[in-house]
N, C-alpha and C positions, 0 to 999 in steps of 0.2 A: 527255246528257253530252257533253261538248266534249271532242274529241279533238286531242291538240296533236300539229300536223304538225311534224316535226323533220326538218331538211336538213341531211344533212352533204357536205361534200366530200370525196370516196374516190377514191385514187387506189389499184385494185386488179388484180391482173394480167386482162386481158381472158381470160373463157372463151373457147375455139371454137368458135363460133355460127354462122359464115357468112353475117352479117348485115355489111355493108360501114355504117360507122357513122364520120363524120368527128370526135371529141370535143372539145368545147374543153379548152383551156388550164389549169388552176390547180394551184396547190401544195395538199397534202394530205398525212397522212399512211394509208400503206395500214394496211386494218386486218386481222387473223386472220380467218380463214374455216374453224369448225367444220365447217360444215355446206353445202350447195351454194346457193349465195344467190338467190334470184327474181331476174330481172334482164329488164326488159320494155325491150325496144330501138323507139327511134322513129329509123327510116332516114330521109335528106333529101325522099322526098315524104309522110311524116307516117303512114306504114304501123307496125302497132304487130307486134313480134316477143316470144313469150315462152321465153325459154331452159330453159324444164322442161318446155314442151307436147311432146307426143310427134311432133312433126314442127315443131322451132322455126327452120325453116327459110320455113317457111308463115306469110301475114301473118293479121292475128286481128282480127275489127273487135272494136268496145265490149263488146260482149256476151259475147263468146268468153271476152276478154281477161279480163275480171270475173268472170265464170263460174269459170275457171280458176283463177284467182290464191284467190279465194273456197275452192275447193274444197282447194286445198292448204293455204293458211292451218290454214282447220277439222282438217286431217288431223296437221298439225304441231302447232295445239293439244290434240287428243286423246291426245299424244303424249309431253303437257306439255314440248315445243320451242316454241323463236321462230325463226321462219326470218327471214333478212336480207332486205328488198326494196330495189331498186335501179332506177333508167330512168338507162338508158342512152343521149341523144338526141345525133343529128348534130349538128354544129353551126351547120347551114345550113338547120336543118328550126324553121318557127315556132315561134317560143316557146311560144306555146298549145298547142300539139298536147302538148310535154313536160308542163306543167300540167294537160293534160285526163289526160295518163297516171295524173298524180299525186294527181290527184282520185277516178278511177277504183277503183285501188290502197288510197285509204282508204277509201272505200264496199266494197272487197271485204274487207278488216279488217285492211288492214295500218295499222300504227300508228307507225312510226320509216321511213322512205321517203328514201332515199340517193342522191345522184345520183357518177355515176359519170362520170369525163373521164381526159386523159388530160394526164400529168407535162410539163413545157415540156421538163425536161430528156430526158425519152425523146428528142423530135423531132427535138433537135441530135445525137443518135446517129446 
């Protein structure tokens, strides 16, 4: 079964993470947040952050990050919830590393995969 990756652009208030994250640029609109959204940060040297893990302060190689995201998924499907997934990436950090995030995330079963930046208008504040 083919799984269709869907990208939206979100501009939504940043959690506090403590994960120092440069974002680019783009217009969007923010969306509601029922529920507390996955949100997997790629800092500028390509280190992956997850904002639910119990110490998301800690970086997470491939496996952790999969693992994790994996585990809560299932937890939120038994739950009959959809959790939001989101990456979060620098904007100075490879492009691949954000795509490897995003592949990651669908192999762990996330199906709708958000990417998150940050408003032009914030900046000029």
């Amino acid at each position: 079964m083919l799984v269709l990756l869907v990208i939206f652009m979100v501009t939504t208030p940043l959690l506090s993470q403590g994960i120092k994250v440069n974002l680019p640029k783009a217009q969007a609109q923010t969306i509601s947040q029922s529920q507390e959204p996955i949100i997997v940060s790629v800092d500028g040297e390509g280190h992956f952050y997850l904002n639910t893990s119990v110490h998301p302060e800690v970086a997470l190689d491939e496996v952790q990050l999969s693992q994790e995201v994996r585990q809560q998924l299932e937890l939120a499907q038994q739950k009959n919830q959809v959790r939001q997934v989101f990456v979060k990436g620098d904007r100075n950090v490879n492009y691949g590393k954000v795509v490897g995030a995003m592949v990651l995330l669908q192999k762990a079963g996330a199906i709708n995969i958000g990417l998150i930046t940050e408003s032009p208008h914030k900046l000029a504040a």
